[in-house]
PDB file of N, CA, C and O in Angstrom, chain B, residues numbered from 101:
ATOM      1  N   UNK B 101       2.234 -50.282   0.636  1.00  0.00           N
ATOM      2  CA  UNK B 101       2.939 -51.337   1.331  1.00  0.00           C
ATOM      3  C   UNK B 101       3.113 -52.509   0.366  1.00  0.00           C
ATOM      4  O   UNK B 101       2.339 -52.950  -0.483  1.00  0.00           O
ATOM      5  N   UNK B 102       4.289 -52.876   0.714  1.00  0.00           N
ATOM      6  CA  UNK B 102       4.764 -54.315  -0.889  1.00  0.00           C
ATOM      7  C   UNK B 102       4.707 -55.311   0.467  1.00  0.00           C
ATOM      8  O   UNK B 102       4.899 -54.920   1.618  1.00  0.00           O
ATOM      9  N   UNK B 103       4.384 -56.750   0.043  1.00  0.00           N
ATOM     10  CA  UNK B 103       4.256 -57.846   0.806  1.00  0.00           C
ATOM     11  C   UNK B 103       4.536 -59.111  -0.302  1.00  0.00           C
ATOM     12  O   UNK B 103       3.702 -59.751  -0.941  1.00  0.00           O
ATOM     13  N   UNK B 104       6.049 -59.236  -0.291  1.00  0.00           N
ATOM     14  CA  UNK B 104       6.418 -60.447  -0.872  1.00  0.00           C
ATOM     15  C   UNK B 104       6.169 -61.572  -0.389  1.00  0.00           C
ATOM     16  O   UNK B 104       6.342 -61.801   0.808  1.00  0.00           O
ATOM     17  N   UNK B 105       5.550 -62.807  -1.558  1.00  0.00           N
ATOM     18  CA  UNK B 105       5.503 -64.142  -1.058  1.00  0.00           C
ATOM     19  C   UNK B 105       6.968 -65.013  -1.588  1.00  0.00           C
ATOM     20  O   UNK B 105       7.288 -65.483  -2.680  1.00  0.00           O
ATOM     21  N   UNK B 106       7.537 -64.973  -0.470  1.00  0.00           N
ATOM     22  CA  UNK B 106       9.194 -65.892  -0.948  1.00  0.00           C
ATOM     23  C   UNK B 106       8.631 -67.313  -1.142  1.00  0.00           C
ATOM     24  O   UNK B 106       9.396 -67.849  -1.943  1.00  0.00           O
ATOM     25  N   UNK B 107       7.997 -67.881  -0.915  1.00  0.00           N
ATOM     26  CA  UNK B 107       7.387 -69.147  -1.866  1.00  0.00           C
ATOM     27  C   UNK B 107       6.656 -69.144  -3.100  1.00  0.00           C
ATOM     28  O   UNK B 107       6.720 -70.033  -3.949  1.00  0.00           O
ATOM     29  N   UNK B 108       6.093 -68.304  -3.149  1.00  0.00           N
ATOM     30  CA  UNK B 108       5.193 -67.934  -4.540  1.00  0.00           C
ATOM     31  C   UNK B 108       5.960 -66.983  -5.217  1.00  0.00           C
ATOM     32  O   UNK B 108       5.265 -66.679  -6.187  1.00  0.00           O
ATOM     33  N   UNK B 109       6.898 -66.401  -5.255  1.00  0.00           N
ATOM     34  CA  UNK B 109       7.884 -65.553  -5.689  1.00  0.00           C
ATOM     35  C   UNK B 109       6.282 -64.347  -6.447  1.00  0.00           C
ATOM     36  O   UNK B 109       6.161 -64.150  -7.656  1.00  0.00           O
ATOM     37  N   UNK B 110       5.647 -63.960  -5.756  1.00  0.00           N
ATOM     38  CA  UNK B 110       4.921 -63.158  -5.951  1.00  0.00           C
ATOM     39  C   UNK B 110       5.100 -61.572  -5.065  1.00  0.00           C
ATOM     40  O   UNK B 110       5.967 -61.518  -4.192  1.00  0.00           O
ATOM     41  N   UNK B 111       4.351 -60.492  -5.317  1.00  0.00           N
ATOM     42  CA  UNK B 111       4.609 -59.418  -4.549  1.00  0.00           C
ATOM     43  C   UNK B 111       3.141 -58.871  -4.490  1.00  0.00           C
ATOM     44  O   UNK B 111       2.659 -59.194  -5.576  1.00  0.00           O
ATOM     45  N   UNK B 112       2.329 -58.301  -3.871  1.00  0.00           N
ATOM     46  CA  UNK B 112       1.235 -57.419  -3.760  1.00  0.00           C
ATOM     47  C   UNK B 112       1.490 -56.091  -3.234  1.00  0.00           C
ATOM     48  O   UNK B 112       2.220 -55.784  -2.292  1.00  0.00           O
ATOM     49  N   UNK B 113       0.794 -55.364  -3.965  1.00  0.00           N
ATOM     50  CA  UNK B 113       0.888 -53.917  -3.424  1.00  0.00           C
ATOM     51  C   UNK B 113      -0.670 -54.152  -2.478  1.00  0.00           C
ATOM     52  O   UNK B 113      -1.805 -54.396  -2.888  1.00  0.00           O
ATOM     53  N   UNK B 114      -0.113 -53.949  -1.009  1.00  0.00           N
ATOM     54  CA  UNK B 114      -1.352 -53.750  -0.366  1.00  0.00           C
ATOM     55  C   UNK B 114      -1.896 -52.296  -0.086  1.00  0.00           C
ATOM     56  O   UNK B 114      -1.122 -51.385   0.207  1.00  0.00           O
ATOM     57  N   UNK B 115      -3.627 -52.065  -0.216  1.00  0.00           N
ATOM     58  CA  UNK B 115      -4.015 -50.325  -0.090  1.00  0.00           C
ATOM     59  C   UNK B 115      -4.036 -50.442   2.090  1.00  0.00           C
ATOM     60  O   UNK B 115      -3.667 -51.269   2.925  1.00  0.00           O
ATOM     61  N   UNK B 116      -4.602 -49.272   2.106  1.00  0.00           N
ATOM     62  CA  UNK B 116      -4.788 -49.063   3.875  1.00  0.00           C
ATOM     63  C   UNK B 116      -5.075 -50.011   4.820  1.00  0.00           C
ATOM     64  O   UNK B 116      -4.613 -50.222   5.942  1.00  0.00           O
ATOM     65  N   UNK B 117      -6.299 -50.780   3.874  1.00  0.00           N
ATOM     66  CA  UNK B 117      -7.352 -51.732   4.910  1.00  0.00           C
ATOM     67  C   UNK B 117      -6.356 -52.963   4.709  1.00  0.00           C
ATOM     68  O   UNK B 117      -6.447 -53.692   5.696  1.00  0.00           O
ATOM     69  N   UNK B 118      -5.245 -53.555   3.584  1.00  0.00           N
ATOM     70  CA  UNK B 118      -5.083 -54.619   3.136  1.00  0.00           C
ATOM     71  C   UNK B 118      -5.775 -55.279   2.173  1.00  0.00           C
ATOM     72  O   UNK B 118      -5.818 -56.509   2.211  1.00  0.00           O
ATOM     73  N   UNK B 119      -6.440 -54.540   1.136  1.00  0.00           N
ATOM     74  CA  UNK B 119      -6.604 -55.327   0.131  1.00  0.00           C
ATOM     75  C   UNK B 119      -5.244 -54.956  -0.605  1.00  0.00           C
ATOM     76  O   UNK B 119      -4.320 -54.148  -0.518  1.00  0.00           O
ATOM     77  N   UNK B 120      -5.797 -56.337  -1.606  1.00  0.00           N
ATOM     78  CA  UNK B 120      -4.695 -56.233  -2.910  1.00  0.00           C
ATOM     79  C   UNK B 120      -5.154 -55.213  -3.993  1.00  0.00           C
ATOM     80  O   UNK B 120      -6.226 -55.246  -4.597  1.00  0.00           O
ATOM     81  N   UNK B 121      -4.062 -54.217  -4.144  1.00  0.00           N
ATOM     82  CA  UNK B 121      -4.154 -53.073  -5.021  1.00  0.00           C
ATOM     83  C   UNK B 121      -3.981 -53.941  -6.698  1.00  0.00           C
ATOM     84  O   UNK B 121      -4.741 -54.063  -7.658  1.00  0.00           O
ATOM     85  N   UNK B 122      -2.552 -54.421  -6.390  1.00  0.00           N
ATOM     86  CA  UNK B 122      -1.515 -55.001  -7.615  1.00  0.00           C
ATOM     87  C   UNK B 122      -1.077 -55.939  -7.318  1.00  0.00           C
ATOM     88  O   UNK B 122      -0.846 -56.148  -6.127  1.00  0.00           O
ATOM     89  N   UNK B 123      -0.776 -56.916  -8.335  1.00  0.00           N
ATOM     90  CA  UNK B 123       0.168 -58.283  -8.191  1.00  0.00           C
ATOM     91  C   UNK B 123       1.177 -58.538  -8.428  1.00  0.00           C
ATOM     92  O   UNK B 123       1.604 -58.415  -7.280  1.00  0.00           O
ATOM     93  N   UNK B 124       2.008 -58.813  -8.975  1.00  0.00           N
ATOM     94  CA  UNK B 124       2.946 -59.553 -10.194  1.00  0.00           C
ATOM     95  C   UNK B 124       4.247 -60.756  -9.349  1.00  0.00           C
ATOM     96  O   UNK B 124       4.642 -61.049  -8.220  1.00  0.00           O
ATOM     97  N   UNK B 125       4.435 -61.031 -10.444  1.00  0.00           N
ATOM     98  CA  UNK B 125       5.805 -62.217 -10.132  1.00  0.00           C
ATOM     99  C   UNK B 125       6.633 -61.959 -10.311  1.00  0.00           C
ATOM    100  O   UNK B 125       6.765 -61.011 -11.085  1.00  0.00           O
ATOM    101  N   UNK B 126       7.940 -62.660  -9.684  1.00  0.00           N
ATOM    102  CA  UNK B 126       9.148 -62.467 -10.336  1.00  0.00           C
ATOM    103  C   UNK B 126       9.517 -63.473 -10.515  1.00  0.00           C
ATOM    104  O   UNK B 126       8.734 -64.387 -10.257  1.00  0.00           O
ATOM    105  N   UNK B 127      10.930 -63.831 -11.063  1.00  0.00           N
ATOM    106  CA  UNK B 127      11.999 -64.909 -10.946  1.00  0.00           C
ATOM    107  C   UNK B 127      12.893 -65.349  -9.940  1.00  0.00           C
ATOM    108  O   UNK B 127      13.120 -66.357  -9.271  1.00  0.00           O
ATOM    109  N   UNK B 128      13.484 -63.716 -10.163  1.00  0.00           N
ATOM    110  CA  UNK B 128      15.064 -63.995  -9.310  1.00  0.00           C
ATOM    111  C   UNK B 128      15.314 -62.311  -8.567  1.00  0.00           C
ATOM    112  O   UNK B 128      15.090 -61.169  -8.969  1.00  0.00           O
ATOM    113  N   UNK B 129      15.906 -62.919  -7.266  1.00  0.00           N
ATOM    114  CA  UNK B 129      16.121 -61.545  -6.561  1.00  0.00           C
ATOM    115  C   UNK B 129      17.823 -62.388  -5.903  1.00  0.00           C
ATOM    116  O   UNK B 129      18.133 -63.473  -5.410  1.00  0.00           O
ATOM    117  N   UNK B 130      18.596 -60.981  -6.320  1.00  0.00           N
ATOM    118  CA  UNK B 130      19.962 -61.248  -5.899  1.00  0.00           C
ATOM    119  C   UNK B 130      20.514 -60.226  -4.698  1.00  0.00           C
ATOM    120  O   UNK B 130      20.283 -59.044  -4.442  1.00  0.00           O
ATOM    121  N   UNK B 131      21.235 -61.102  -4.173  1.00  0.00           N
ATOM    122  CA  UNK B 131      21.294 -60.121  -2.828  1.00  0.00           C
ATOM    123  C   UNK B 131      22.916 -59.196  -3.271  1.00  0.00           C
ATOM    124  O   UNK B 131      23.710 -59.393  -4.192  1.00  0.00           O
ATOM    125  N   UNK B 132      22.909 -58.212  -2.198  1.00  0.00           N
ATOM    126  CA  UNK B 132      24.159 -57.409  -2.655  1.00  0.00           C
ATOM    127  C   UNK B 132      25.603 -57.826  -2.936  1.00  0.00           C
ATOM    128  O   UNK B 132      26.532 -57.109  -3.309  1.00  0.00           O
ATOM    129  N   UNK B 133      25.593 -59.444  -2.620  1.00  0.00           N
ATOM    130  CA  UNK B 133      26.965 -60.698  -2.239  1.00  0.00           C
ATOM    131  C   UNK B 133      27.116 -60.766  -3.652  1.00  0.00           C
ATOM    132  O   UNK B 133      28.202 -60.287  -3.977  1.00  0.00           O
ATOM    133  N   UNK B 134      26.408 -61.202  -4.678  1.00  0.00           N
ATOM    134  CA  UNK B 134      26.483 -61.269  -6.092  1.00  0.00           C
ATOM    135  C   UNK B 134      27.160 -60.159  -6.715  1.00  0.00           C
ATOM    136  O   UNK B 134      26.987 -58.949  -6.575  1.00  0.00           O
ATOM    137  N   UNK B 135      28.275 -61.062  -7.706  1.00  0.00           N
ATOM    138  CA  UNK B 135      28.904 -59.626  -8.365  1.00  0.00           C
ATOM    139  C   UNK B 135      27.798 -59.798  -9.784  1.00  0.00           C
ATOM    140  O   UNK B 135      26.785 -60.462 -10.004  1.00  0.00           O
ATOM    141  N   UNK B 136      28.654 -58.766 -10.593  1.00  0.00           N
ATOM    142  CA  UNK B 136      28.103 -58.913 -11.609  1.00  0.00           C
ATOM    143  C   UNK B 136      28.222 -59.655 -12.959  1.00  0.00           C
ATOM    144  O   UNK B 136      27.487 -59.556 -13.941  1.00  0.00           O
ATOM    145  N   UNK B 137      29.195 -60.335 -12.799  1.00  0.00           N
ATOM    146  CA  UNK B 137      29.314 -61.797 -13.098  1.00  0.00           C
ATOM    147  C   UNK B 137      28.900 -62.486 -12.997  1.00  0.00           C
ATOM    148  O   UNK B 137      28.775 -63.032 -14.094  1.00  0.00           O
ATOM    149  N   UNK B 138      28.302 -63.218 -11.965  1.00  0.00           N
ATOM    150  CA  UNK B 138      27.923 -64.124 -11.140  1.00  0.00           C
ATOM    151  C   UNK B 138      26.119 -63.895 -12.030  1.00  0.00           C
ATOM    152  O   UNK B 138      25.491 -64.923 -12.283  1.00  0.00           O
ATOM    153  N   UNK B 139      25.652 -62.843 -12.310  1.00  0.00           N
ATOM    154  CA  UNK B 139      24.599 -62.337 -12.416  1.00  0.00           C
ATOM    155  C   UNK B 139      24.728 -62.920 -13.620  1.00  0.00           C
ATOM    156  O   UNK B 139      24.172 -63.981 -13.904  1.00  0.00           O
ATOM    157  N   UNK B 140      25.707 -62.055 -14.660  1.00  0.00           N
ATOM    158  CA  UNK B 140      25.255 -62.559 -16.199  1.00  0.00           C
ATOM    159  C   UNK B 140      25.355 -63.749 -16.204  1.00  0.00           C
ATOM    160  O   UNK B 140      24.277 -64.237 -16.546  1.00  0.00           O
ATOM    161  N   UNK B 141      26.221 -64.617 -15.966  1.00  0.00           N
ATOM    162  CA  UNK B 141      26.212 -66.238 -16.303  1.00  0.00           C
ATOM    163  C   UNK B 141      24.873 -66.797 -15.367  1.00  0.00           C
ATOM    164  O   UNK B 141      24.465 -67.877 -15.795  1.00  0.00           O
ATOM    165  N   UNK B 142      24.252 -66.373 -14.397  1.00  0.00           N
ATOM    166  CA  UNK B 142      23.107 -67.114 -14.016  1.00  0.00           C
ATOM    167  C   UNK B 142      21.775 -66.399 -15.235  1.00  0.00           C
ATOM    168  O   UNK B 142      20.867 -67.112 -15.661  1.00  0.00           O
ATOM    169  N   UNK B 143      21.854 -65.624 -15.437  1.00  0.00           N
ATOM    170  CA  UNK B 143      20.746 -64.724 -16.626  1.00  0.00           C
ATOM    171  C   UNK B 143      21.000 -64.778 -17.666  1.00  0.00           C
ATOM    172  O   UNK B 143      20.365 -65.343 -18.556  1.00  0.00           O
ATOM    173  N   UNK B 144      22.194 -64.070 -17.758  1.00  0.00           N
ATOM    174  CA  UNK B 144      22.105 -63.281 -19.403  1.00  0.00           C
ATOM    175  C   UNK B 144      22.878 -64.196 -20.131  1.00  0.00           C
ATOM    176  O   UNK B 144      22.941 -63.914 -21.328  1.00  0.00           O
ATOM    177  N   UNK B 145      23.649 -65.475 -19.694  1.00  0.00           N
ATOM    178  CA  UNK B 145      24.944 -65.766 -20.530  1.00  0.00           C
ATOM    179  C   UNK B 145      23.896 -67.153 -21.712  1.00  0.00           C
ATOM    180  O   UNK B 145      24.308 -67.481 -22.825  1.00  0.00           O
ATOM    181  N   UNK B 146      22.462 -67.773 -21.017  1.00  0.00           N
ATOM    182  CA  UNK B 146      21.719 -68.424 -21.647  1.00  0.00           C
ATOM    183  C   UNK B 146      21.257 -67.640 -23.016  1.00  0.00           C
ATOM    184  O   UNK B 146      21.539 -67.941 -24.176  1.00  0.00           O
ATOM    185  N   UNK B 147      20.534 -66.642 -22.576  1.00  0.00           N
ATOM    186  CA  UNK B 147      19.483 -65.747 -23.587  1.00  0.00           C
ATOM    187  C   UNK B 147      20.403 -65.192 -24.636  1.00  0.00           C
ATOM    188  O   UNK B 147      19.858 -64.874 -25.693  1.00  0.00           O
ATOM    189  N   UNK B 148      22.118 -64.962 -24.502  1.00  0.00           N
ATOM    190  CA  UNK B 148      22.602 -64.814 -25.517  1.00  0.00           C
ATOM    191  C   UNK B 148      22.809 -65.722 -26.374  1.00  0.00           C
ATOM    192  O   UNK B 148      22.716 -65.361 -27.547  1.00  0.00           O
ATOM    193  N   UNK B 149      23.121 -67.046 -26.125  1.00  0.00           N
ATOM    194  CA  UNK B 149      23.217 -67.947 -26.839  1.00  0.00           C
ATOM    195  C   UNK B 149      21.636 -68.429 -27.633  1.00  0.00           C
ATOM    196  O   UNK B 149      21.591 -68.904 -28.767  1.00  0.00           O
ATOM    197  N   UNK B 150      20.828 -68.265 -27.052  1.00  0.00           N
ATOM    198  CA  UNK B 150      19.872 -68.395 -27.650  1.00  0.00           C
ATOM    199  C   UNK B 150      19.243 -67.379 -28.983  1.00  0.00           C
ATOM    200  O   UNK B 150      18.789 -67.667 -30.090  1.00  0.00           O
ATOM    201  N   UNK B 151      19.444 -66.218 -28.346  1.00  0.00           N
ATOM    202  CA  UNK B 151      19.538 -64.883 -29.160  1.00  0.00           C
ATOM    203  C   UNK B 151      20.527 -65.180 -30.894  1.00  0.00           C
ATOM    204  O   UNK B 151      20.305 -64.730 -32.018  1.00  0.00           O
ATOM    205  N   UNK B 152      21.681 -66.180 -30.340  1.00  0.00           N
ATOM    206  CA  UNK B 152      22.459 -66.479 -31.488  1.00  0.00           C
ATOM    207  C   UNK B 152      21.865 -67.471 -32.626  1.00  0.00           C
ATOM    208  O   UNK B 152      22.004 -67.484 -33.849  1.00  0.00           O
ATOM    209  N   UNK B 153      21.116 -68.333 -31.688  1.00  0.00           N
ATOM    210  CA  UNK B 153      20.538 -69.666 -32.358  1.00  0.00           C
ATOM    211  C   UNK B 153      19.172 -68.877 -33.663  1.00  0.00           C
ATOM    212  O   UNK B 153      18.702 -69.413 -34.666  1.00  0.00           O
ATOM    213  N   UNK B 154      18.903 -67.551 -33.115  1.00  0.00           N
ATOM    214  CA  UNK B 154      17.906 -67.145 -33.780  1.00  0.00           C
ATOM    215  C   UNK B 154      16.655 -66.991 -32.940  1.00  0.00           C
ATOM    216  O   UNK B 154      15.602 -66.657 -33.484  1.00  0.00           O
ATOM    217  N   UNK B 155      16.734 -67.254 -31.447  1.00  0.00           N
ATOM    218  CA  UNK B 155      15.326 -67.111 -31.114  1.00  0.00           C
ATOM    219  C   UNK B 155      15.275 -65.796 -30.431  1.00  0.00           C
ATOM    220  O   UNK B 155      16.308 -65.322 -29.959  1.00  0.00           O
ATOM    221  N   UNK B 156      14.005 -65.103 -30.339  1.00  0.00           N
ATOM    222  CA  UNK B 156      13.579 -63.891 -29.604  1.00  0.00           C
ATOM    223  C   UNK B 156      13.688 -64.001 -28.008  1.00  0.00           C
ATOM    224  O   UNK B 156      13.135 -64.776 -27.228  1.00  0.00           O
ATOM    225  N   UNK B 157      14.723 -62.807 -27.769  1.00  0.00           N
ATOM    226  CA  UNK B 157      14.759 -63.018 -25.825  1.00  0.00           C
ATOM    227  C   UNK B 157      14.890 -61.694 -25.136  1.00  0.00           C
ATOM    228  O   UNK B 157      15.603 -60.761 -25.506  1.00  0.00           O
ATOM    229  N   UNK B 158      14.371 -61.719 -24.437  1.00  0.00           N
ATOM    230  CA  UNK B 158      13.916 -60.781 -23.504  1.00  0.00           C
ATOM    231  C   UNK B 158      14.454 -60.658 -21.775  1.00  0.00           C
ATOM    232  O   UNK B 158      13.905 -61.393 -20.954  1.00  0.00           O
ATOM    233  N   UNK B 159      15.517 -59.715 -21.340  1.00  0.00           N
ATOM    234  CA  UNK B 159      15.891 -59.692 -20.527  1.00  0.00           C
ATOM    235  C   UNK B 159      15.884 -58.502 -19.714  1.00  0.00           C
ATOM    236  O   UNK B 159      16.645 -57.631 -20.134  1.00  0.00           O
ATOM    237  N   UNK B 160      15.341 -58.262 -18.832  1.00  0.00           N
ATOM    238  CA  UNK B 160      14.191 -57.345 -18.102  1.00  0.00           C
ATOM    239  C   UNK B 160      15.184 -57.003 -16.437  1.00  0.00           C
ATOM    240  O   UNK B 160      14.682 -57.641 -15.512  1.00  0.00           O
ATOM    241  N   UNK B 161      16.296 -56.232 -16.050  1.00  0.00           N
ATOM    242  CA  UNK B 161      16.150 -56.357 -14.646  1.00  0.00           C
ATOM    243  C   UNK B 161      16.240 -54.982 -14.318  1.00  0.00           C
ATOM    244  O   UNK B 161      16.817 -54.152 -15.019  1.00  0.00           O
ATOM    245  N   UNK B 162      15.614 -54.726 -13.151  1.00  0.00           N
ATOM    246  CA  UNK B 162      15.226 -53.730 -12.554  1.00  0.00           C
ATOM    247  C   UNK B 162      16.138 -53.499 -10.950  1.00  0.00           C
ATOM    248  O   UNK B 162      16.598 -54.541 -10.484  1.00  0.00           O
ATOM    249  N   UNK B 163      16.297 -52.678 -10.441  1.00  0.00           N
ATOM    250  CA  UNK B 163      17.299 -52.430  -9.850  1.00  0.00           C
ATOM    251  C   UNK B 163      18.853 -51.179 -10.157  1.00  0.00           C
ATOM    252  O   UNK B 163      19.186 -50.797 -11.279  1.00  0.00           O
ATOM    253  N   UNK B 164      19.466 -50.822  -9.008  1.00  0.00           N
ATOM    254  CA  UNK B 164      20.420 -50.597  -9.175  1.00  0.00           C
ATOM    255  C   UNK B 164      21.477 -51.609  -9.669  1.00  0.00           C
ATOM    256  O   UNK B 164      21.672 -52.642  -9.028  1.00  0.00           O
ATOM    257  N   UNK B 165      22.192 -51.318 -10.850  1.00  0.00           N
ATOM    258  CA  UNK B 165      23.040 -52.153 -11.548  1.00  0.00           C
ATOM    259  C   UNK B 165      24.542 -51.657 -11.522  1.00  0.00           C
ATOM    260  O   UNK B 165      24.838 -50.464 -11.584  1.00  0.00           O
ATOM    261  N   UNK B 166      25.299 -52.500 -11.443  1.00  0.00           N
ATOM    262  CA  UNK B 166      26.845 -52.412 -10.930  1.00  0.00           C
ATOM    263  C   UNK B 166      27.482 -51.511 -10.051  1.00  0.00           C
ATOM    264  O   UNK B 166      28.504 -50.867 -10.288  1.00  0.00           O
ATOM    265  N   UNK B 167      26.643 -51.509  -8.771  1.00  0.00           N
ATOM    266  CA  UNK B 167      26.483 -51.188  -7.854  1.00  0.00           C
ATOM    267  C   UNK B 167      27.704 -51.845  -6.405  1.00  0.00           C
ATOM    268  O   UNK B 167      27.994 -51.425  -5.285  1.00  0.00           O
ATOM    269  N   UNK B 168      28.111 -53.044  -7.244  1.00  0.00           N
ATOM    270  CA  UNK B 168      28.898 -53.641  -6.467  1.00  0.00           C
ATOM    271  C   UNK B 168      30.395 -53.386  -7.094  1.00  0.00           C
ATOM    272  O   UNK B 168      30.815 -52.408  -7.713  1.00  0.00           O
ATOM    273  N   UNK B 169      31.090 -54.675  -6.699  1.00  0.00           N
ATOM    274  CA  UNK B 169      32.280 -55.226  -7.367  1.00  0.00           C
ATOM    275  C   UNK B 169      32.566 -54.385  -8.962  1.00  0.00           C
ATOM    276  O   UNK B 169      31.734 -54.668  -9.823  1.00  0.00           O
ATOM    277  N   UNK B 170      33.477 -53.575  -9.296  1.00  0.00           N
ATOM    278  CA  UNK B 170      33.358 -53.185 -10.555  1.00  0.00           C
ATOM    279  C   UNK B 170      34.302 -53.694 -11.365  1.00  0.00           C
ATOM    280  O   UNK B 170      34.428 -53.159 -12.467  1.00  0.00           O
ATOM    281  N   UNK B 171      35.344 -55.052 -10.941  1.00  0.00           N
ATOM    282  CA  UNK B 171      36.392 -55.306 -11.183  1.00  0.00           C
ATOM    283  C   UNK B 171      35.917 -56.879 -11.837  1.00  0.00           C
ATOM    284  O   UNK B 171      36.642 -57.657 -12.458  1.00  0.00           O
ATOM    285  N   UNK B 172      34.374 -57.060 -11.452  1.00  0.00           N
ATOM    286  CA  UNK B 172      33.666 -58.223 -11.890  1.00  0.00           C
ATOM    287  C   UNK B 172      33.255 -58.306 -13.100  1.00  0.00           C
ATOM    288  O   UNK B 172      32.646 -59.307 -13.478  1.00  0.00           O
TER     289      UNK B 172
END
């Protein structure tokens, strides 16, 4: 069982009784309304420019991807 905290942008994997199995955080969760546009310029359109400047970046998303809008 997953039990997101939408204020703590946290998630726990809970076992049978409700303890916490696992933790972790996230950032950002986009709902299916977002094209994929909308996505890179809120994410990816920073970390490239930075990527240019010379610094190390790391861009991580998980999910089904272009799943929507393909004209975006």
């Amino acid at each position: 069982m997953f039990s997101p905290d939408k204020h703590n942008k946290d998630v726990q994997e809970l076992n049978e009784t409700g303890q916490v199995v696992k933790s972790w955080s996230y950032d950002h969760v986009f709902g299916p309304e977002c094209t994929n546009l909308y996505i890179f310029n809120m994410m990816a359109s920073g970390l490239i420019d930075a990527a240019i400047e010379g610094y190390n970046t790391v861009l991580f998303m998980y999910g089904q991807t272009s799943s929507g809008d393909c004209l975006n």
